[in-house]
TORVO-111552 format. One record per residue (C-alpha): chain; residue number from 0; residue in one letter; x, y, z. Coordinates in pm, 1 decimal. Last residue first. Example, Ala and Ser with C-alpha at 12.3 -4.5 7.8 and 13.67 -1.06 7.14 Angstrom:
ATOM  kette   nr  rest        xx        yy        zz
ATOM      A    1     S    1367.0    -106.0     714.0
ATOM      A    0     A    1230.0    -450.0     780.0
***
This chain:
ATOM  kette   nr  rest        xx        yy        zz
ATOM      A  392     X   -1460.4    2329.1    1366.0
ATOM      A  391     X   -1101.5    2426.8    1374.3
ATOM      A  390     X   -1001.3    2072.8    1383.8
ATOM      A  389     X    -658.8    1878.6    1532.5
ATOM      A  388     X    -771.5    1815.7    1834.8
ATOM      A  387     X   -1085.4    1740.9    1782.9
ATOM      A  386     X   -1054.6    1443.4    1525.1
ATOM      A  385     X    -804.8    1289.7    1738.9
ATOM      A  384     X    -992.3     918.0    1721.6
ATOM      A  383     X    -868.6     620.1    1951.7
ATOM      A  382     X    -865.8     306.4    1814.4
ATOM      A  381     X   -1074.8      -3.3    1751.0
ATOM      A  380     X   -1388.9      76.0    1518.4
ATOM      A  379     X   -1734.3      88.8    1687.2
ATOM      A  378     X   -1922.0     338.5    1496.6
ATOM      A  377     X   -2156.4     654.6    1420.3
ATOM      A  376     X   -2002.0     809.2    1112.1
ATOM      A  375     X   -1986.2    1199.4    1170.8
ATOM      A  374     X   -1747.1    1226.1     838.8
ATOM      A  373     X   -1501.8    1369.0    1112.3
ATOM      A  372     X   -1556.4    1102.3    1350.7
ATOM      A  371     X   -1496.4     790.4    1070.8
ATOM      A  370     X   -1198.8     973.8     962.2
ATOM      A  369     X   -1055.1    1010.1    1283.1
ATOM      A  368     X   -1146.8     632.9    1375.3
ATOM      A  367     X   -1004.0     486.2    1022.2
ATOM      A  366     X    -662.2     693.1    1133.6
ATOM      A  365     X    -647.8     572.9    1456.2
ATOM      A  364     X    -649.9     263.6    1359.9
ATOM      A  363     X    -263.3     292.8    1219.2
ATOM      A  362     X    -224.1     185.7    1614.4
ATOM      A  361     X     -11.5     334.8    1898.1
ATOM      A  360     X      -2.1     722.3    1778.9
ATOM      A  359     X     318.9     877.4    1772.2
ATOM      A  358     X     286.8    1230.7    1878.6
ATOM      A  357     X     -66.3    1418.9    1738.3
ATOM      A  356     X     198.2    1748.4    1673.4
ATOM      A  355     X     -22.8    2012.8    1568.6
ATOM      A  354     X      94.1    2314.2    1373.7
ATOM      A  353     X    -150.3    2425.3    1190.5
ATOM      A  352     X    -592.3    2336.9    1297.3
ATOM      A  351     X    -773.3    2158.0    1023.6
ATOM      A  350     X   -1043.6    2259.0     922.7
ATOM      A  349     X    -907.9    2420.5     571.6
ATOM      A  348     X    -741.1    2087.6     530.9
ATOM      A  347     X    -453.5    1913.4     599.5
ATOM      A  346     X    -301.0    1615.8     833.7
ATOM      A  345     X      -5.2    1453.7     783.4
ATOM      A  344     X     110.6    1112.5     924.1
ATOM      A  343     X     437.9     913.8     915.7
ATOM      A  342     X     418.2     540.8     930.0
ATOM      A  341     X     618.1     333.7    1168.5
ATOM      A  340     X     846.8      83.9    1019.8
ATOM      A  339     X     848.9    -326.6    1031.8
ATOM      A  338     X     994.2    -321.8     645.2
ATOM      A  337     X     883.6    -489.5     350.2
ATOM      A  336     X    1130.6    -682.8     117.2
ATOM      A  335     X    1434.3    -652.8     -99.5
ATOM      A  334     X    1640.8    -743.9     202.0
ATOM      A  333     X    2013.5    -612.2     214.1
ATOM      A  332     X    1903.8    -236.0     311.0
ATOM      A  331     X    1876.2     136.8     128.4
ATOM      A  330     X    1595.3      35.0     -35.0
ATOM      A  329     X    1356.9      31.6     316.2
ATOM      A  328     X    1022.6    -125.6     191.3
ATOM      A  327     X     824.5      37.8     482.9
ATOM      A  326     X     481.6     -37.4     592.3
ATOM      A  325     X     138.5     138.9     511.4
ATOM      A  324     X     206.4     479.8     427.9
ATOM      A  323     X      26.2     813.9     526.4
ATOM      A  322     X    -125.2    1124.7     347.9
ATOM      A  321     X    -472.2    1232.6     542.6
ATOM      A  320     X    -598.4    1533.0     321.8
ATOM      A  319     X    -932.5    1730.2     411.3
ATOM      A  318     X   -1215.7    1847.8     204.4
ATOM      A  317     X   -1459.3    2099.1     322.8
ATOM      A  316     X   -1324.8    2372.8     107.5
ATOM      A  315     X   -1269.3    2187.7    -166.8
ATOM      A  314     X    -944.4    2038.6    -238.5
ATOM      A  313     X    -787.4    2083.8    -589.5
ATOM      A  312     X    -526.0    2335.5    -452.9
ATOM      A  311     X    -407.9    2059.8    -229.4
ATOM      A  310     X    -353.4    1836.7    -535.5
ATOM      A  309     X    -203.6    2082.8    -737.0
ATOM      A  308     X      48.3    2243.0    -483.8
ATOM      A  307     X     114.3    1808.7    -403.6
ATOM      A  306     X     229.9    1741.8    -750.1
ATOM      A  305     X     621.2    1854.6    -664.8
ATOM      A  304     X     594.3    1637.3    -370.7
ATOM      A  303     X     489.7    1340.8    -607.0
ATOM      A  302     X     787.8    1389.5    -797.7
ATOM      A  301     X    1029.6    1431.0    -561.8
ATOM      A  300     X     897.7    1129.9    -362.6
ATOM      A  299     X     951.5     905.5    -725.7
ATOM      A  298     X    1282.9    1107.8    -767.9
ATOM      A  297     X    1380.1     973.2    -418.8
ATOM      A  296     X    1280.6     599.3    -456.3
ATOM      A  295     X    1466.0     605.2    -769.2
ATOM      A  294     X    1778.0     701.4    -648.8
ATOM      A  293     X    1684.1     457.8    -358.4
ATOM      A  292     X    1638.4     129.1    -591.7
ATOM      A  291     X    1677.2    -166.8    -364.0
ATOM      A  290     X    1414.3    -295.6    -614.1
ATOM      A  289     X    1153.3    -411.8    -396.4
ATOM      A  288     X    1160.6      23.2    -259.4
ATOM      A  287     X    1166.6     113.1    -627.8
ATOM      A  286     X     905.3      10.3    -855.8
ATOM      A  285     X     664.2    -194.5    -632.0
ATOM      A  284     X     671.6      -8.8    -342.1
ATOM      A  283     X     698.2     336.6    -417.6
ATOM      A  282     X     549.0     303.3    -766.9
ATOM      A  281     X     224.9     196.0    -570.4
ATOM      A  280     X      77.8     526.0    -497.6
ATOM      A  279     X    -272.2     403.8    -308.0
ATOM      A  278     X    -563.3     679.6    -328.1
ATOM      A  277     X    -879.7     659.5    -118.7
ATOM      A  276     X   -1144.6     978.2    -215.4
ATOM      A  275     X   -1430.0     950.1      73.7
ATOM      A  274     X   -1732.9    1067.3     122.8
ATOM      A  273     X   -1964.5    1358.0      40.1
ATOM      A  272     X   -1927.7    1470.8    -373.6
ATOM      A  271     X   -1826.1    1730.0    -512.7
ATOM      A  270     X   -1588.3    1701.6    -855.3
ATOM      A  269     X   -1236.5    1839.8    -932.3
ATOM      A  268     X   -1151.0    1584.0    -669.7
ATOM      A  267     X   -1195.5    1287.6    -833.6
ATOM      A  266     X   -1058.0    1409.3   -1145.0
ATOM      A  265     X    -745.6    1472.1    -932.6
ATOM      A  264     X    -686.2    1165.2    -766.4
ATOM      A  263     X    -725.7    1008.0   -1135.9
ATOM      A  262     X    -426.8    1229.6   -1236.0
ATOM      A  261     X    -226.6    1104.6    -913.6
ATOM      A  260     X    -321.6     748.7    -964.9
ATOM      A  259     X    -219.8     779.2   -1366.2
ATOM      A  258     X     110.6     923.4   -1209.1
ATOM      A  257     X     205.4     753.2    -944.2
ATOM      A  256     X     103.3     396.8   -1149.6
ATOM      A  255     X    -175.0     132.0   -1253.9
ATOM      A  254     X    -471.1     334.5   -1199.1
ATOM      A  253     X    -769.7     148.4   -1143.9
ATOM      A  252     X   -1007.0     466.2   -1112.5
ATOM      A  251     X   -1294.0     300.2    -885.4
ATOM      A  250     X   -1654.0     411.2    -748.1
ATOM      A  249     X   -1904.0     253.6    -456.6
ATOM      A  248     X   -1582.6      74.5    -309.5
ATOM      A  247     X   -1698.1     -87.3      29.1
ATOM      A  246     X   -1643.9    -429.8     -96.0
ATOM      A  245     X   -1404.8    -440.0    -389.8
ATOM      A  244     X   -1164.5    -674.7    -244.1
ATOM      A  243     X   -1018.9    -474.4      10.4
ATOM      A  242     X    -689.7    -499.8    -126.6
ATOM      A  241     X    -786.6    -498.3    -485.9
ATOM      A  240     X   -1019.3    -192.2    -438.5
ATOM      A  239     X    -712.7      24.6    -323.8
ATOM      A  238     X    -524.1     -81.5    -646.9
ATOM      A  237     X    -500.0     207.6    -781.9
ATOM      A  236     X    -795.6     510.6    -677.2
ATOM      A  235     X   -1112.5     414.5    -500.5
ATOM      A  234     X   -1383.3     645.8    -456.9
ATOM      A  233     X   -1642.0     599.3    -185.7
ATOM      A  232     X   -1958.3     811.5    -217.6
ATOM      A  231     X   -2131.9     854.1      82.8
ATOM      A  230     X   -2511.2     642.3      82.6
ATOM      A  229     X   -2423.3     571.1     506.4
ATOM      A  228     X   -2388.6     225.4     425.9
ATOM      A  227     X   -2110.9     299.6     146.8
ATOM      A  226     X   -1937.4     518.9     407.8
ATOM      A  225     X   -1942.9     226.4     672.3
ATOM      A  224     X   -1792.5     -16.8     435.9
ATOM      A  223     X   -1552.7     189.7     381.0
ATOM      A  222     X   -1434.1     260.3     745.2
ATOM      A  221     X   -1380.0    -144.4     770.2
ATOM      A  220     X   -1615.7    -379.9     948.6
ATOM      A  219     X   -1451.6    -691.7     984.7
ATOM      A  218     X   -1227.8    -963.5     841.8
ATOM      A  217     X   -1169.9    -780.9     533.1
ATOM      A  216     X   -1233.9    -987.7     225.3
ATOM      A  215     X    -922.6   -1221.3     104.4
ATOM      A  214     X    -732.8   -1031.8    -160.1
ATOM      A  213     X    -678.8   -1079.0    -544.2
ATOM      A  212     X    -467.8    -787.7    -674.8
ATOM      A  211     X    -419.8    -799.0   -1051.7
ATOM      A  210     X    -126.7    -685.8   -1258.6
ATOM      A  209     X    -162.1    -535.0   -1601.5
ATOM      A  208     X     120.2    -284.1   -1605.3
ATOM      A  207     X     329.2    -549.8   -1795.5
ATOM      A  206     X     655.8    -695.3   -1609.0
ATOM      A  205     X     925.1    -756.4   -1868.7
ATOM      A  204     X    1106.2   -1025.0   -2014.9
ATOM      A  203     X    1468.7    -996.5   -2198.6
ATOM      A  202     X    1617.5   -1343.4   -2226.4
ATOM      A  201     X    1394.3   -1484.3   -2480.3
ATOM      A  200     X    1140.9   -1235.9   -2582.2
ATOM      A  199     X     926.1    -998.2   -2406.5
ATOM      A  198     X     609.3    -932.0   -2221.5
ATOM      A  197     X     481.2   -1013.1   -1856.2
ATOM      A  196     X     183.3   -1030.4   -1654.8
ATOM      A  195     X     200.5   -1089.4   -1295.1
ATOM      A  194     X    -150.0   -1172.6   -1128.2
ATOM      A  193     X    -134.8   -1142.6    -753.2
ATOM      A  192     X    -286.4   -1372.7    -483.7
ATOM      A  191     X    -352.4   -1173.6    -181.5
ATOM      A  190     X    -380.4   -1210.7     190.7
ATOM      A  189     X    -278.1   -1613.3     172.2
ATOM      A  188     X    -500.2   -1832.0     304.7
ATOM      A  187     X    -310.4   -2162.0     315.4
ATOM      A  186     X    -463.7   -2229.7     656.8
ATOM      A  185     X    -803.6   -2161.5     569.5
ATOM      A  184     X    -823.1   -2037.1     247.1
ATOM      A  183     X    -622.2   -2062.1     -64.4
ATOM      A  182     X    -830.9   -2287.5    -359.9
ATOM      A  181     X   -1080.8   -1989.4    -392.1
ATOM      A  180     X    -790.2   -1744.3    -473.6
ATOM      A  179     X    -617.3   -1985.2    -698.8
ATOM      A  178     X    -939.5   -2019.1    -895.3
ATOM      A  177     X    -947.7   -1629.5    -919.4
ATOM      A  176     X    -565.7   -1636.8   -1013.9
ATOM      A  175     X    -660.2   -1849.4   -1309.0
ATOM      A  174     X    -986.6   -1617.3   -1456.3
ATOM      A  173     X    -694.6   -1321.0   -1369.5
ATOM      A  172     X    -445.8   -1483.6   -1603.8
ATOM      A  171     X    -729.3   -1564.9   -1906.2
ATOM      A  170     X    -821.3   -1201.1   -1845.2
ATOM      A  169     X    -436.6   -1049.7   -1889.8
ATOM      A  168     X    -401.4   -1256.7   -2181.1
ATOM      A  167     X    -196.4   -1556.9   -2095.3
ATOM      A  166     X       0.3   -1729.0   -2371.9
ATOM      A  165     X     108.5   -1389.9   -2556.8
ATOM      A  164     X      48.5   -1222.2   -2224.6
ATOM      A  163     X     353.3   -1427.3   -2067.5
ATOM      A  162     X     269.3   -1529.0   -1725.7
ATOM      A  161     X     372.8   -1483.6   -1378.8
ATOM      A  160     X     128.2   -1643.6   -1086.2
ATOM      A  159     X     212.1   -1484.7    -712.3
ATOM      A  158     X      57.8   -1629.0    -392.1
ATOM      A  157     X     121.8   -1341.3    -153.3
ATOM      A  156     X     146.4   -1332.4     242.6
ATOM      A  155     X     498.8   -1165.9     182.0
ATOM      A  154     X     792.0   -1254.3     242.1
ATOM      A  153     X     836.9   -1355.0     -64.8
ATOM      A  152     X     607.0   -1600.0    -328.3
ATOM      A  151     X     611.2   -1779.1    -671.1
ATOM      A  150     X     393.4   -1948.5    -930.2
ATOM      A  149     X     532.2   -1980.4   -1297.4
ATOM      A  148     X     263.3   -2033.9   -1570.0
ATOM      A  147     X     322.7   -2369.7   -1766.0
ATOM      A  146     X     266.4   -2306.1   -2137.5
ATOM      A  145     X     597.5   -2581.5   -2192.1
ATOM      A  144     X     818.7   -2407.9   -2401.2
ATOM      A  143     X     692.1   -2014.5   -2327.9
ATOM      A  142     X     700.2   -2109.6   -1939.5
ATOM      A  141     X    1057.3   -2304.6   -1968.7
ATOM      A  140     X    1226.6   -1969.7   -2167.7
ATOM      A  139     X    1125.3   -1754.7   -1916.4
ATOM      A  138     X    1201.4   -1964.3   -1573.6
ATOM      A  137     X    1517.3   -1740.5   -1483.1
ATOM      A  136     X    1411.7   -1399.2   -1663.5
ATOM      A  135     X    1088.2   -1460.8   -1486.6
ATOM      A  134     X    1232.9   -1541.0   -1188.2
ATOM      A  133     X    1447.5   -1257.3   -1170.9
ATOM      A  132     X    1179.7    -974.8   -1235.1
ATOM      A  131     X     931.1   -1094.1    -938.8
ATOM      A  130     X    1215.2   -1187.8    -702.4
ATOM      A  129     X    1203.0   -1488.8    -543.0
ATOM      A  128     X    1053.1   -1743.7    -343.5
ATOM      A  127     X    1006.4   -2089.4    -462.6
ATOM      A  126     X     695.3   -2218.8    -611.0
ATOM      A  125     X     868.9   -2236.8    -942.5
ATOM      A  124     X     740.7   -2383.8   -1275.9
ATOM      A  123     X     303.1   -2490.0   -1240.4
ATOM      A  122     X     136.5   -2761.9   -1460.0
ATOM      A  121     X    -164.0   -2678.1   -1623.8
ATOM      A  120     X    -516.4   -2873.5   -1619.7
ATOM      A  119     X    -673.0   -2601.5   -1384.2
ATOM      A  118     X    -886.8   -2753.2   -1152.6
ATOM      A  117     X    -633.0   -3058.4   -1136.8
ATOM      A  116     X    -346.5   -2886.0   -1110.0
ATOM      A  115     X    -466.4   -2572.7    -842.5
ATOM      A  114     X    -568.1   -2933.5    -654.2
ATOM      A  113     X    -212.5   -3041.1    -687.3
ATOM      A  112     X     -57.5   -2727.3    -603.4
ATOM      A  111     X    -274.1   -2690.3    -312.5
ATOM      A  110     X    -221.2   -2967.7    -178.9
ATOM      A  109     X     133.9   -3023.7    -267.2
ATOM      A  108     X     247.8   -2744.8     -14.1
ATOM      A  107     X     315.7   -2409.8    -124.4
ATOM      A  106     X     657.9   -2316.5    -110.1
ATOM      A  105     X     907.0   -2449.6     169.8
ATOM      A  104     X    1107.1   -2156.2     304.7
ATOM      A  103     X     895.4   -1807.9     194.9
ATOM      A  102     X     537.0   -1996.0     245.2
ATOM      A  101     X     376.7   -1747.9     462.5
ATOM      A  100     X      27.3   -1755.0     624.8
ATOM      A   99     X    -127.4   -1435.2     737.0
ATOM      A   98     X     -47.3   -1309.8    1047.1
ATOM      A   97     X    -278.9   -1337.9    1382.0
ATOM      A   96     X    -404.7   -1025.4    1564.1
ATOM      A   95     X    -498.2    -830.3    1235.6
ATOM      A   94     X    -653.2    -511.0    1342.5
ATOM      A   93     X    -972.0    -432.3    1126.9
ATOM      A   92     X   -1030.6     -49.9    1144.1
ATOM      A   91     X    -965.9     135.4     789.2
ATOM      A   90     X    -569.5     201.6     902.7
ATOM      A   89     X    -513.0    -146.9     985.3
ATOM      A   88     X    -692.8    -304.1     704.3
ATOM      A   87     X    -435.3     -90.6     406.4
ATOM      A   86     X    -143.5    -204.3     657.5
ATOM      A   85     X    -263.3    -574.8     709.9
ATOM      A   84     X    -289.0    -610.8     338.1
ATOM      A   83     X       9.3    -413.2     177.8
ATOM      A   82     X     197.3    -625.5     433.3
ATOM      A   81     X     420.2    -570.7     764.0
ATOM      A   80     X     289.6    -842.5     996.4
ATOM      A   79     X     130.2    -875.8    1339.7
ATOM      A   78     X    -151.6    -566.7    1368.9
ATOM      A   77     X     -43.1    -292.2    1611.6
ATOM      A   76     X     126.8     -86.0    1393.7
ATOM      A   75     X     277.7     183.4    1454.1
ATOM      A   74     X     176.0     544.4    1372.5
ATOM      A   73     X     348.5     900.4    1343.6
ATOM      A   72     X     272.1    1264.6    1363.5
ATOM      A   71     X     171.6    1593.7    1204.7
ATOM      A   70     X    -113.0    1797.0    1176.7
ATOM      A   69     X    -130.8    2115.7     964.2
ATOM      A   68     X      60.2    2386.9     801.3
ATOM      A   67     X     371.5    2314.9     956.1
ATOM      A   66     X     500.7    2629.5    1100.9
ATOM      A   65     X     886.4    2596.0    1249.4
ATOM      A   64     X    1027.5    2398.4     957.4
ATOM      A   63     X    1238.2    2078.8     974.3
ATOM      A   62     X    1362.4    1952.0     653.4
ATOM      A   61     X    1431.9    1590.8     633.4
ATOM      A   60     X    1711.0    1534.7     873.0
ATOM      A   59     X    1468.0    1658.0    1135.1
ATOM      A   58     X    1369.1    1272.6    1077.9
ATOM      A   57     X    1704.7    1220.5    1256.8
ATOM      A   56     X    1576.0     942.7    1563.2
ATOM      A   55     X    1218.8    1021.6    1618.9
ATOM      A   54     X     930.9    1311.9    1644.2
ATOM      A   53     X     773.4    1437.3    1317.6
ATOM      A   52     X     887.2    1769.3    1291.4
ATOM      A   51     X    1050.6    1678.9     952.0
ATOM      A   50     X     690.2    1584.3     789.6
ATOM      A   49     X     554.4    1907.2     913.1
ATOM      A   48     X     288.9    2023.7     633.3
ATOM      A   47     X     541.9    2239.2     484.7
ATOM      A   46     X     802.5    2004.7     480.9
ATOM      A   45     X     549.7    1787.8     235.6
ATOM      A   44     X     536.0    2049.8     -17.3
ATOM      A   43     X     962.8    2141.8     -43.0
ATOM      A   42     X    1023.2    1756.1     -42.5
ATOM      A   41     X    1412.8    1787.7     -80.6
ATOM      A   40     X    1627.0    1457.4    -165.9
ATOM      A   39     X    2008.7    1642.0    -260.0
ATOM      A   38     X    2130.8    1369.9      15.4
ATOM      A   37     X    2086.1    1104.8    -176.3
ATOM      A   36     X    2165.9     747.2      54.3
ATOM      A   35     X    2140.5     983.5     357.5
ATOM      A   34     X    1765.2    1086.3     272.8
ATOM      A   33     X    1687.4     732.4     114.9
ATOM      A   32     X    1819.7     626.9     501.4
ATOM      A   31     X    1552.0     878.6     697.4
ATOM      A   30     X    1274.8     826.1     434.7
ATOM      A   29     X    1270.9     399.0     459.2
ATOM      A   28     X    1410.6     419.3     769.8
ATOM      A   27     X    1526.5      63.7     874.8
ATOM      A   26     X    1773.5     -28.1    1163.7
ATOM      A   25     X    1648.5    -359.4    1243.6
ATOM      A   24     X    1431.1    -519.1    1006.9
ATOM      A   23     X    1474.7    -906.8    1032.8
ATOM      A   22     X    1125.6    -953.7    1169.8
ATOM      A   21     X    1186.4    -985.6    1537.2
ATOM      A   20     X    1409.9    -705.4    1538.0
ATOM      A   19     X    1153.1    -463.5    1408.3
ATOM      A   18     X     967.7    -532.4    1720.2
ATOM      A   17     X    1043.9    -112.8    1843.4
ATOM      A   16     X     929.2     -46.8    1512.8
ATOM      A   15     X    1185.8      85.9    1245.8
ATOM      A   14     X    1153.5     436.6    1097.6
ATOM      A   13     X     963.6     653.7     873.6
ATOM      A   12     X     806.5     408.3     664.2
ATOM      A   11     X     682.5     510.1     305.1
ATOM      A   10     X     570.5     172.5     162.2
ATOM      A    9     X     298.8     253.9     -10.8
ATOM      A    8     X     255.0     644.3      -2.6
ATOM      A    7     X     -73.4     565.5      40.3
ATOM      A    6     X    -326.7     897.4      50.5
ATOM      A    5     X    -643.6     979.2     206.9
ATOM      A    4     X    -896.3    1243.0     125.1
ATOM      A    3     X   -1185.3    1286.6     350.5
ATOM      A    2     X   -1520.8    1468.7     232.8
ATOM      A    1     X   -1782.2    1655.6     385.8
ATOM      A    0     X   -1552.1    1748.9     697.3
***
C-alpha cells in the first residue's frame, strides 16, 4: 500500500454496544433502524463491498450479496465515551480509558465562566444544554440586544459558543473560542470547544457553515503523527484537522459539507502522493442524525453511495479505501444525541483480497494498526493489525 484512504461516515453506527445500556442507548442501529424507518434506502456501491454481510442482529436487512468485493466487518469501541473525539483517537491509536468531562446537568461551573468573563469582558446567555438550532432561536433576540454570545453544551464533551456573524465575524468567534480552549483543561477539559456561527433576523436564525473545531491534542502517538515523521504526506479533508488539532496534518481541504469533502477527497486523489488521504463526512452527524432527521439521513447515504463509482475509480493502483464511522447518532430514537454503536468496516483496494469477513474486531484500534502495517510504519500502537489477511500482496 503507497497510500491509505480512510473515510468517516460520522456517526454511521451499525448497532448498539453490548454497554449501550449504561449510556441510555439501548436498542440503537443507526443503519439497521434508518433502513426500517425508509425502507426504499438502497446503497447499491456499499453492498458491493459487503456492508450487509457484516455479522449482527438484521444488518442482512441492508442488502446482502454473496461476493463483496473486499473486506468486511465491525468494531467496538474500547475507549469510554461515544464522541467525535474519542472515536476519530480511537481509530488512529490513542484509547481513551477515562471520559472527557461533561457538563449536560449543571453547566459549566462559575470558574470558568467567570474567568472566560474577565479575559474576555463579555457576559455569556445559556450554559444549559440544548439543541444547537433551538437555543439560538430561544436566546436570539437577548444575544443581538445585549452582544452577549450564548455558551451551551449536550452530551457531549463540547463547550459550544453561538454567535451572530453581524456581531461576531467568524475570526473574532474563533479568537474567543481559542481563549475558551486555554481556560478548559484539567478537570473542565472538554474534548472540543466549537464555534457556532449564525445568521438571520429576529425569530428566524440560522447556523452558518463557518463552524470551528477546537480540540485538546491527542494524548499519544496517533497514526498521523507517525506518517508526518516518516516525510508521507498526510491530507486532511473536513474537519479531521480540528479533532486532532492540526498536529500530524502536513495538508488540509477544510470542507464544510458531504459534498465539498467528497470533491476535495477527489482532488486529493487525482494526485500521487505516499501517505495518507483522511476524510470526515459530517452532514451525517451534524445535519441529520442531531436532527432526528432519518429521511434525511437516508438521502445523505444515498448520495454518498451514488459518489462511491467515482471515488473508487479515482484510486490508484496502490491506494486502498478504509470507510468506517466513529459512533452512532441513531435518528430514528428519542435522544438527539450520539449513540454507543459498533462501527461497520470496509476494506478496498486492488490489494486487497474479496470477500473477507475480519468479524467484529474488539477496538476501532485496529484500524490505526492496519494502516500503520500496510504503509510499513514501524510502531507501538494498541491493537491488533489484519493487514495480512485481508492483502493480496
Amino acid at each position: 500500500m503507497k497510500r491509505a484512504f480512510w473515510i468517516v461516515l460520522d456517526s454511521a453506527g451499525i448497532g448498539a454496544l453490548p454497554d449501550a445500556a449504561a449510556y441510555g442507548d439501548e436498542g440503537s442501529n443507526t443503519f439497521v433502524n434508518i433502513k426500517k424507518a425508509v425502507p426504499s434506502l438502497f446503497l447499491p456501491h456499499m453492498i458491493a463491498l459487503g456492508l450487509g454481510n457484516i455479522q449482527g442482529k438484521e444488518i442482512s436487512l441492508l442488502g446482502h450479496t454473496n461476493t463483496p468485493l473486499g473486506a468486511f466487518g465491525k468494531m467496538a469501541e474500547a475507549s469510554q465515551g461515544k464522541d467525535t473525539t474519542t472515536g476519530h483517537w480511537e481509530m488512529a491509536g490513542v484509547i481513551t480509558k477515562t471520559p472527557f468531562p461533561t457538563f449536560t446537568d449543571t453547566g459549566f461551573p462559575p470558574e470558568v465562566m467567570h474567568r472566560l468573563e474577565e479575559e474576555t469582558g463579555l457576559g455569556f446567555l445559556g450554559n444549559i444544554a440544548a439543541s444547537g438550532t433551538e437555543i439560538i432561536q430561544r436566546l436570539g433576540d437577548e444575544h443581538l440586544k445585549t452582544g452577549y454570545p450564548i455558551v451551551y453544551t449536550s452530551a457531549d464533551s463540547v463547550f459550544q459558543i453561538a454567535a451572530h456573524e453581524s456581531l461576531f465575524p467568524p475570526e473574532k468567534l474563533y479568537a474567543l473560542c481559542e481563549t475558551a480552549r486555554n481556560i478548559l483543561t484539567g478537570p473542565y477539559g472538554v474534548a472540543r470547544v466549537i464555534a457556532r456561527p449564525f445568521t438571520g433576523t429576529y425569530g428566524n436564525y440560522v447556523r452558518t457553515k463557518n463552524r470551528r473545531d477546537f480540540s485538546l491534542p491527542p494524548t499519544g502517538v496517533t497514526v498521523l503523527d507517525l506518517c508526518a515523521d516518516a516525510g508521507l504526506t498526510v491530507a486532511s479533508v473536513g474537519k479531521i484537522e480540528d479533532i486532532f488539532a492540526q498536529r500530524g496534518i502536513t495538508r488540509r481541504d477544510h470542507a464544510t459539507n458531504n459534498s465539498q469533502a467528497i470533491e476535495g477527497t477527489l482532488r486529493f486523489l487525482q494526485e500521487d502522493f505516499p501517505g495518507l488521504i483522511f476524510t470526515n463526512l459530517v452532514d451525517f452527524d451534524m445535519v441529520y442524525g442531531h436532527r432526528n432527521d432519518p429521511v434525511g439521513y437516508a438521502r445523505a447515504l444515498e448520495a454518498f453511495d451514488a459518489a462511491l463509482p467515482n471515488i473508487m475509480a479515482a484510486m490508484k493502483k496502490e491506494d486502498v479505501l478504509f470507510l468506517t464511522a466513529d459512533h452512532g447518532c441513531d435518528p430514528t430514537t428519542a435522544s438527539t444525541d450520539h449513540s454507543r454503536e459498533y462501527v461497520p468496516l470496509l476494506i478496498y483496494g486492488n490489494e486487497i483480497r474479496s470477500n473477507v469477513d475480519l468479524g467484529i474486531r474488539s477496538t476501532f484500534a485496529d484500524l490505526g494498526k492496519t494502516i500503520c502495517e500496510g504503509l510499513g510504519l514501524k510502531n507501538s500502537l494498541p491493537g491488533e493489525s489484519f493487514w495480512k489477511d485481508i492483502t493480496n500482496v
